[in-house]
GUTIVO-102958 format. One record per residue (C-alpha): x, y, z; residue in one letter. Coordinates in steps of 0.25 Angstrom, whole numbers, plus 5000, padded with zeros to 4 digits. Layout:
BEGIN
X / Y / Z / residuo
X / Y / Z / a
...
This chain:
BEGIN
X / Y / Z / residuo
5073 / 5104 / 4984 / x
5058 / 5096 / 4986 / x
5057 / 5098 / 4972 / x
5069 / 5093 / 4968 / x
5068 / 5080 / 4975 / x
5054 / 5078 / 4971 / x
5061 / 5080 / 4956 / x
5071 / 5068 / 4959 / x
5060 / 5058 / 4964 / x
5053 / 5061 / 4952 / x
5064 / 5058 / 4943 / x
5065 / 5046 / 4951 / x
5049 / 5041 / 4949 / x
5053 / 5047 / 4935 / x
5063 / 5035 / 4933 / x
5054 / 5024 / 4941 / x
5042 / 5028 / 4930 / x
5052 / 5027 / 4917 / x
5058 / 5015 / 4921 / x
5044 / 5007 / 4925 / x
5037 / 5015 / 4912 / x
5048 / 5006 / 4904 / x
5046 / 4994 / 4912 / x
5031 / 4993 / 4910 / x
5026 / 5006 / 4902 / x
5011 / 5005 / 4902 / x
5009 / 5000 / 4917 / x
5023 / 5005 / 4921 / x
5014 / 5019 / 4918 / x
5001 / 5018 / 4925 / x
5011 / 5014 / 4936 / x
5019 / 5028 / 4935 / x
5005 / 5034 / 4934 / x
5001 / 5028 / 4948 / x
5013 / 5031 / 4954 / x
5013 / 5044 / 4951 / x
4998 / 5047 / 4956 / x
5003 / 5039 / 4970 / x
5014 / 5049 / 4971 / x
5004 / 5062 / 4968 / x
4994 / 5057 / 4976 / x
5003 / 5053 / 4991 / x
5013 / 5063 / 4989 / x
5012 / 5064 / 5006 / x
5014 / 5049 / 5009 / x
5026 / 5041 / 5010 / x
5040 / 5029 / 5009 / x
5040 / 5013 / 5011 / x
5044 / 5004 / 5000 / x
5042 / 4991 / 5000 / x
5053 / 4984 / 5001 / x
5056 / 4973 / 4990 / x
5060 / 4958 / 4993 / x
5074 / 4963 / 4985 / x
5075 / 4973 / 4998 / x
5076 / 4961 / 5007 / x
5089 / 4956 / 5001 / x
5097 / 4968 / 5006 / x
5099 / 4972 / 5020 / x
5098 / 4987 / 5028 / x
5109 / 4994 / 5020 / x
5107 / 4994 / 5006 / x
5100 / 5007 / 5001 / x
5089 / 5005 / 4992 / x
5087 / 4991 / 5000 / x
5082 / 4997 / 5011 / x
5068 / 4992 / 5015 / x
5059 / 4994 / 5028 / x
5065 / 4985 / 5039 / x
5066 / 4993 / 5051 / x
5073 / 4988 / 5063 / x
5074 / 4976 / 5070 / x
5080 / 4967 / 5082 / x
5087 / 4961 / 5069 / x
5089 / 4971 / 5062 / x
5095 / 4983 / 5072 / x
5108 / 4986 / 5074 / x
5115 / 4978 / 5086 / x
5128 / 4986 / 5087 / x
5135 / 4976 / 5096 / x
5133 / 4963 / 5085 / x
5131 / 4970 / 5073 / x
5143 / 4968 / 5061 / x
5150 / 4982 / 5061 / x
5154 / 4979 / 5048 / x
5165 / 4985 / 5038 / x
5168 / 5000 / 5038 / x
5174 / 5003 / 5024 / x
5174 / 5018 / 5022 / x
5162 / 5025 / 5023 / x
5154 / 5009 / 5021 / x
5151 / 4999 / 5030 / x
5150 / 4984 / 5026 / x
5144 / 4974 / 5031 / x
5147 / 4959 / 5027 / x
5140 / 4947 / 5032 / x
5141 / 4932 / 5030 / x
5131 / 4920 / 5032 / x
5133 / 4906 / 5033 / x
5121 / 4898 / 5036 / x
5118 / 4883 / 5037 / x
5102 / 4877 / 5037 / x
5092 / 4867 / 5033 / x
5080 / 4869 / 5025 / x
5070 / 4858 / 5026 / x
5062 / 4863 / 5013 / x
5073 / 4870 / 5002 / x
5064 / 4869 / 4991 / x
5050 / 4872 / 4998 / x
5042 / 4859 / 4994 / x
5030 / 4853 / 5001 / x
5041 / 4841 / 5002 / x
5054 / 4849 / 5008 / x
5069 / 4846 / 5004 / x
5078 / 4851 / 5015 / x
5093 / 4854 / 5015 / x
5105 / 4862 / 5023 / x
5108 / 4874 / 5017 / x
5122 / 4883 / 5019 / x
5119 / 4899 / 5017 / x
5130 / 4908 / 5015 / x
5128 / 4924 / 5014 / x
5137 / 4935 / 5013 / x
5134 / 4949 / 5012 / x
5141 / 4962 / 5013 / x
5132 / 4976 / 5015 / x
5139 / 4988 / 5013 / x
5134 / 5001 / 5018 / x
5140 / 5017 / 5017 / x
5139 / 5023 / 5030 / x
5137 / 5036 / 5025 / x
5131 / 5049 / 5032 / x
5121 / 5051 / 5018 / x
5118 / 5040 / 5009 / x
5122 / 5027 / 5009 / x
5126 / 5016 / 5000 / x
5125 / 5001 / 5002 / x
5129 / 4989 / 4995 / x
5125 / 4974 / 4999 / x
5129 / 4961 / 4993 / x
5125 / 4947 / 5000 / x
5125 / 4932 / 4993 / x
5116 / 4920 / 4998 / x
5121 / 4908 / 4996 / x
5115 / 4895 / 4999 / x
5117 / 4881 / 4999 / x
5106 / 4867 / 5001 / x
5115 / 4855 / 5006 / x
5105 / 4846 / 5001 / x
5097 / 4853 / 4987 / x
5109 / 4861 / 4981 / x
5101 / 4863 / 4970 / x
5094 / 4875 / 4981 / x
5108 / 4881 / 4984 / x
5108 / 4897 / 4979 / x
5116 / 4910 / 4980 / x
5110 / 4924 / 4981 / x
5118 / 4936 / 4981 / x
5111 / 4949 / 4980 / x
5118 / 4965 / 4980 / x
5114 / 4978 / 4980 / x
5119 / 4993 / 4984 / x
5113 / 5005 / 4987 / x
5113 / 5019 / 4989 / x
5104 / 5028 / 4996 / x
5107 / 5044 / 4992 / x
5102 / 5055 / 5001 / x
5098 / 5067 / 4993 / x
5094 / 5078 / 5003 / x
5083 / 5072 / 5013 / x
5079 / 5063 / 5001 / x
5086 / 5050 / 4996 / x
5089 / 5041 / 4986 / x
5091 / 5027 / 4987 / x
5098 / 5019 / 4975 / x
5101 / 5001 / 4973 / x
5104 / 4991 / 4965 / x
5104 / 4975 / 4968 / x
5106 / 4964 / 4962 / x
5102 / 4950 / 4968 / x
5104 / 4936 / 4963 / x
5092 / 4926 / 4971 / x
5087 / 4914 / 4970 / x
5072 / 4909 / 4971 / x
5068 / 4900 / 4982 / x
5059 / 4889 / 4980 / x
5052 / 4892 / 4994 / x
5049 / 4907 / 4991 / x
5035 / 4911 / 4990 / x
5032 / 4912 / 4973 / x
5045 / 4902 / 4968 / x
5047 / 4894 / 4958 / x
5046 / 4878 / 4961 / x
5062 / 4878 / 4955 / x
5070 / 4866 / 4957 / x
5080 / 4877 / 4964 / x
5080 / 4892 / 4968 / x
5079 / 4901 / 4956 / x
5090 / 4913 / 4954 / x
5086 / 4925 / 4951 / x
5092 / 4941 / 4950 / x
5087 / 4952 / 4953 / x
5091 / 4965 / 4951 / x
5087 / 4977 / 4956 / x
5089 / 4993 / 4958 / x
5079 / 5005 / 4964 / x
5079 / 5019 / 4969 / x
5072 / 5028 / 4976 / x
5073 / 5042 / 4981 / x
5067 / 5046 / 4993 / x
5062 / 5061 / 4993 / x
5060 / 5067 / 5008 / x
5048 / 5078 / 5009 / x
5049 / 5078 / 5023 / x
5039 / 5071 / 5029 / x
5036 / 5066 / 5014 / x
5046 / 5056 / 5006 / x
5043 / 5051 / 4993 / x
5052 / 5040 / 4987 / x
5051 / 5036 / 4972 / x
5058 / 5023 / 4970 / x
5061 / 5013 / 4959 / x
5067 / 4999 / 4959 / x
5070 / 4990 / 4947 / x
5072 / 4977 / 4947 / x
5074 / 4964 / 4938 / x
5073 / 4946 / 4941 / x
5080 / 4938 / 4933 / x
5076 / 4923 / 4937 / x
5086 / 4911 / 4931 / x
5080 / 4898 / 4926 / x
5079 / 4885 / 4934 / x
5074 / 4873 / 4935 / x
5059 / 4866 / 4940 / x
5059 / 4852 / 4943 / x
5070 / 4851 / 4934 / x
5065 / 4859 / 4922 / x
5072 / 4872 / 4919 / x
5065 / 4883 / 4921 / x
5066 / 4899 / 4917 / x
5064 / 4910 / 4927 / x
5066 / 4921 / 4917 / x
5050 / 4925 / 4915 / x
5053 / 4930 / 4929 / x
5062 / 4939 / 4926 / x
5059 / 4954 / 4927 / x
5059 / 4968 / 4928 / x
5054 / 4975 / 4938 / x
5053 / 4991 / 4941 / x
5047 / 4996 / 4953 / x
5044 / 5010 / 4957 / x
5036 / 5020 / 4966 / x
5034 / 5031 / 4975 / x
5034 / 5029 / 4991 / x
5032 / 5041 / 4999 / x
5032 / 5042 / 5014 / x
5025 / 5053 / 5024 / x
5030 / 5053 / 5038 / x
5020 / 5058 / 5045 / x
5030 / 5057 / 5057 / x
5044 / 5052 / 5061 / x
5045 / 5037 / 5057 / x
5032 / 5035 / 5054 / x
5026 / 5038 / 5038 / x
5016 / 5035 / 5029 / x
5018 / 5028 / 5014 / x
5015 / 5027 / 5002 / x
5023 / 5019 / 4990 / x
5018 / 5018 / 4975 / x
5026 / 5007 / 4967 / x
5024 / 5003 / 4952 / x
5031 / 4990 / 4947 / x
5034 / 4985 / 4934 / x
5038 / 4971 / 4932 / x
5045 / 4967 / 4918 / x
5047 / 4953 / 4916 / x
5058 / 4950 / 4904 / x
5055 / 4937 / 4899 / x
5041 / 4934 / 4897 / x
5038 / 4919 / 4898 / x
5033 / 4917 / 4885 / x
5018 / 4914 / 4884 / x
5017 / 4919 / 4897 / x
5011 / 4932 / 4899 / x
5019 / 4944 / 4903 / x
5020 / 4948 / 4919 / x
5025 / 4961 / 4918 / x
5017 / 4970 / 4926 / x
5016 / 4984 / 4933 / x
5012 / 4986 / 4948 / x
5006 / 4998 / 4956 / x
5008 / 4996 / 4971 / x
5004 / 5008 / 4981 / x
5006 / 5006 / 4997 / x
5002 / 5015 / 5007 / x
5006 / 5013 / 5022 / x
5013 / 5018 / 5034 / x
5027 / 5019 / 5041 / x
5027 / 5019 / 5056 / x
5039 / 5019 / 5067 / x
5032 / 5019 / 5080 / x
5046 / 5022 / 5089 / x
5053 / 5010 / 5084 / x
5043 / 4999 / 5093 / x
5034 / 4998 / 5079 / x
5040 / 5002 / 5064 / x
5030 / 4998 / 5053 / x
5026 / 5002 / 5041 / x
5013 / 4995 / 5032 / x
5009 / 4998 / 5017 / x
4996 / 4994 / 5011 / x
4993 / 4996 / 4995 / x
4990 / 4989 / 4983 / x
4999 / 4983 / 4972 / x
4992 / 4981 / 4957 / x
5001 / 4974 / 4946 / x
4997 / 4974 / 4932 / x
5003 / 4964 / 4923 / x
5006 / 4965 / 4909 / x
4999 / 4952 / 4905 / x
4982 / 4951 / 4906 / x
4985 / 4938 / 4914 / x
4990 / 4944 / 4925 / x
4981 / 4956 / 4925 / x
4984 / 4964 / 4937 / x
4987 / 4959 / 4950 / x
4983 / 4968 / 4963 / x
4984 / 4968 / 4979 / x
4985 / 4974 / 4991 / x
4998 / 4976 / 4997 / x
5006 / 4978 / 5010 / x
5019 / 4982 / 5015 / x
5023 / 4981 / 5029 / x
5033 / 4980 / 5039 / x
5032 / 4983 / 5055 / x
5043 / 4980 / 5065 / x
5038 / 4980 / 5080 / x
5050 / 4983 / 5092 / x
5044 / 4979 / 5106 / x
5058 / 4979 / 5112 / x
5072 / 4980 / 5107 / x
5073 / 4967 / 5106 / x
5061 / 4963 / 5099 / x
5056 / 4965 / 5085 / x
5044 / 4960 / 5075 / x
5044 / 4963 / 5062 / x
5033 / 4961 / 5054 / x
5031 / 4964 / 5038 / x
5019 / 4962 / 5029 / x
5019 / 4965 / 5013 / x
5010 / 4960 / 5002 / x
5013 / 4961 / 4987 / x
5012 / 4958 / 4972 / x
5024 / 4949 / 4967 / x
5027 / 4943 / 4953 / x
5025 / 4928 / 4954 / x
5035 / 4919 / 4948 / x
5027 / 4909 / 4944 / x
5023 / 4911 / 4929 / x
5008 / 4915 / 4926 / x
5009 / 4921 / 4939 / x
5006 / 4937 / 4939 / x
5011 / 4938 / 4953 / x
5007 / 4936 / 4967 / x
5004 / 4943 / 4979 / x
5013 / 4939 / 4991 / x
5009 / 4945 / 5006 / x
5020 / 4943 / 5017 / x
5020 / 4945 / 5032 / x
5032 / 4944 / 5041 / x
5034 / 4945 / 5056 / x
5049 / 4944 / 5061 / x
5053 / 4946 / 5077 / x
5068 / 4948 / 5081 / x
5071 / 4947 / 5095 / x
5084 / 4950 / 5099 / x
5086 / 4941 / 5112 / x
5099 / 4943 / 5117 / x
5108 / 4954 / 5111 / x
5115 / 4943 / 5102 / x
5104 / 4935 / 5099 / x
5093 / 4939 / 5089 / x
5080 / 4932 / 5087 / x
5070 / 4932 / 5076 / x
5057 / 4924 / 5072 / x
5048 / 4927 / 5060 / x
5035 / 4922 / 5053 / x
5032 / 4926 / 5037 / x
5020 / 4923 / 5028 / x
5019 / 4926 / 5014 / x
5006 / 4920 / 5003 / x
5009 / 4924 / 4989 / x
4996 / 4923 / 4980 / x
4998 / 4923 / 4966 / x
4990 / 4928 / 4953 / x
4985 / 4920 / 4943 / x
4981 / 4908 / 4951 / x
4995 / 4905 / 4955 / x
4992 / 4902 / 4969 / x
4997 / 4907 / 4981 / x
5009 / 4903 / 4993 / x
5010 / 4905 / 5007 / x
5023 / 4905 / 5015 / x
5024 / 4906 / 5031 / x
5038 / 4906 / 5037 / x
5042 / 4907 / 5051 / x
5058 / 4908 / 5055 / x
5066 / 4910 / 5068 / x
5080 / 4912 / 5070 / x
5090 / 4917 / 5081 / x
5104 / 4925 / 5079 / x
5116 / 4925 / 5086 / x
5125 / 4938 / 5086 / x
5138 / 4932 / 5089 / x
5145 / 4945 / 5087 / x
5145 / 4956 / 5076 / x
5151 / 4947 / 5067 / x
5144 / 4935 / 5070 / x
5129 / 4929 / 5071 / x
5121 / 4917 / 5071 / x
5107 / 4913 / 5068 / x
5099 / 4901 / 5066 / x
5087 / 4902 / 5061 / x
5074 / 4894 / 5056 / x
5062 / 4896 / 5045 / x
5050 / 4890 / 5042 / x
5041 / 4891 / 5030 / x
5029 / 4885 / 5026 / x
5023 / 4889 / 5011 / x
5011 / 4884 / 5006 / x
5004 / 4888 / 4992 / x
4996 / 4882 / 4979 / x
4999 / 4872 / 4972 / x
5008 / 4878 / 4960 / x
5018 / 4872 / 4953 / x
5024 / 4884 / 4948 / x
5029 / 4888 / 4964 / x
5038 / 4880 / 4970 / x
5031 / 4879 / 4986 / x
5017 / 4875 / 4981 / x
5009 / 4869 / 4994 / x
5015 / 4869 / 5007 / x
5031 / 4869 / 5011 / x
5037 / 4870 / 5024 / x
5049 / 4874 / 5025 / x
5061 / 4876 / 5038 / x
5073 / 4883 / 5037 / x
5084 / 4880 / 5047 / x
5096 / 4891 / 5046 / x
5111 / 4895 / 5056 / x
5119 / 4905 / 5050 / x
5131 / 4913 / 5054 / x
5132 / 4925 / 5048 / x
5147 / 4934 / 5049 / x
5147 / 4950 / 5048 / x
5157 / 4960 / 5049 / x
């Protein structure tokens, strides 16, 4: 039986090194060769994947959308105000409406801010099985939002996804697909100085299948993904985004060791291949191949202290002499501290290589660290406060950015159908001089939000 299952996550890491060996041949196989020898050499360590920024769009729920979050004052169950949403069968589904109205005093993230109300209108549906083995989920949601004053920033988001996780014997396998239609900001950290927010798609689908040797798992996974940017307009003057589209396959091995109940140690091996479809002409070519290898621990001290803290090193080699190889150390973490039942802080620290948007630009390497605290003051009334710093440094002399935020809110359970929370952010971003990035110098930014949101 060990044998057989070791067989099918080998016909799984079989899949992942064909489909990155047609991605990126040459480096797609010194890749396979390193993640091979990781696998040979740690087969007694350990599971923790990073979790993508496309995880953060999905809530608890989705299979294959499932990261790391643990449990919080926020995030618990509170039986006596929570939705009990809509028994249909053997699913449960839970839709949800938001209507929110605000002021941002800086839309466009200038030294010189332009304010205007903004309306915000989300709808979302989850839709979970409520089944004794596996489970399917589904989730579409749309974001929509409108500037009073600068129509030209008004946008709609809609993103959806489903997934299914599959037990086979102890092991199990997690399938998903998702497709997400976004827009770009002009105040996130590596955007484009456009005259308004930039649409892009992406679409993506991954697997994985997690083998339990008792104390050991090993979990080969591979996720695909592709970017497709539209065109828009700087200072007036059309502009294409389609050198940014690309192709991306991402793969690995993570295995876990739990040395005892809750608490393990890790070890994940990724390889990454990064396509991009329409070369600028002239430009050299940013395709490249990336190693990454982390190493770290998973701890559940009785539920006061959960934590869990990966160190390693990611390498990108790209295609183009230009470019050469980019290198860093890197760091995944997460801890989530309960003094009380009523208190939590949160705090999560990452560092990584990311492509760049700007063209002649390799990529950048962009550390973050957030600490969150949720209190819950009375059994209706949730509050929260939270400070976040991100610095993006990127290759090739293409400067560097710094972002701080800070935000507070309150929320109101009316009952468990209704809530209300009102909320505030601040940003401040500071960075080169670069005419290619749309923040360049210092921008404050203060974002004033009440919004109702509806459930069933």
């Amino acid at each position: 039986l060990i044998v057989a299952r070791l067989l099918i996550g080998a016909a799984v890491y079989l899949l992942l090194v064909l489909l990155l060996l047609r991605a990126q041949a040459r480096a797609a196989l010194r890749a396979v060769g390193f993640g091979v020898a990781a696998l040979a050499i740690v087969l007694a360590h350990p599971p923790g994947a990073r979790a993508t920024d496309l995880a953060d769009y999905f809530p608890p729920g989705v299979p294959g959308y499932d990261i790391w979050r643990g449990v919080t004052v926020a995030s618990r169950l509170h039986p006596l105000t929570d939705p009990p949403g809509v028994h249909a069968g053997s699913f449960l589904i839970r839709p949800a409406l938001e209507e929110g109205i605000g002021y941002d005093d800086n839309v466009l993230g200038g030294a010189r801010g332009r304010g205007a109300s903004n309306v915000v209108t989300r709808p979302s549906v989850l839709i979970g099985s409520d089944w004794s083995r596996d489970s399917l989920g589904a989730y579409l949601s749309l974001a929509d939002a409108r500037y009073l004053e600068l129509p030209r920033q008004d946008r709609t988001d809609w993103t959806a996804s489903l997934g299914a996780g599959i037990d086979v014997g102890r092991d199990r396998l997690s399938l998903a697909v998702s497709h997400m239609s976004l827009h770009e900001n002009r105040t996130d950290i590596d955007a484009i100085a456009a005259d308004a927010p930039i649409a892009y798609r992406v679409d993506d689908a991954r697997a994985a299948y997690a083998l339990s040797l008792n104390r050991l798992s090993v979990t080969p996974n591979i996720d695909v993904s592709t970017y497709r940017y539209e065109a828009t307009t700087i200072l007036g003057v059309p502009a294409s985004q389609a050198s940014r589209d690309r192709d991306v396959v991402r793969g690995g091995v993570t295995l876990r060791y739990d040395f005892a109940p809750d608490r393990g140690l890790l070890l994940l091996t990724r390889a990454t291949g990064s396509r991009y479809t329409v070369p600028q002409p002239g430009s050299p070519s940013r395709d490249s191949t990336g190693y990454e290898v982390l190493a770290g621990l998973d701890y559940d001290y009785d539920g006061i202290w959960r934590w869990r803290l990966l160190a390693g090193w990611e390498q990108r080699d790209f295609v183009a002499r230009q470019y050469g190889t980019h290198a860093a150390p890197i760091v995944e973490g997460g801890a989530i501290w309960t003094p009380t039942g009523l208190t939590t802080l949160t705090a999560t620290l990452s560092r990584s290589i990311e492509d760049a948007a700007q063209e002649g630009v390799g990529g950048y390497t962009l550390t973050s660290a957030k600490l969150s605290l949720d209190h819950e003051y009375l059994r209706d009334v949730l509050l929260r406060a939270s400070a976040g710093v991100q610095n993006a440094v990127y290759t090739e002399g293409g400067g560097n950015q710094t972002a701080l935020t800070l935000g507070a809110g309150a929320t109101w359970l009316l009952d468990r159908n209704v809530r209300l929370s009102a909320t505030y952010g601040f940003s401040a971003q500071d960075g080169t001089r670069n005419p290619a990035l749309a923040v360049s110098g210092r921008s404050i930014r203060n974002v004033f939000m009440l919004t109702m949101r509806f459930a069933l």
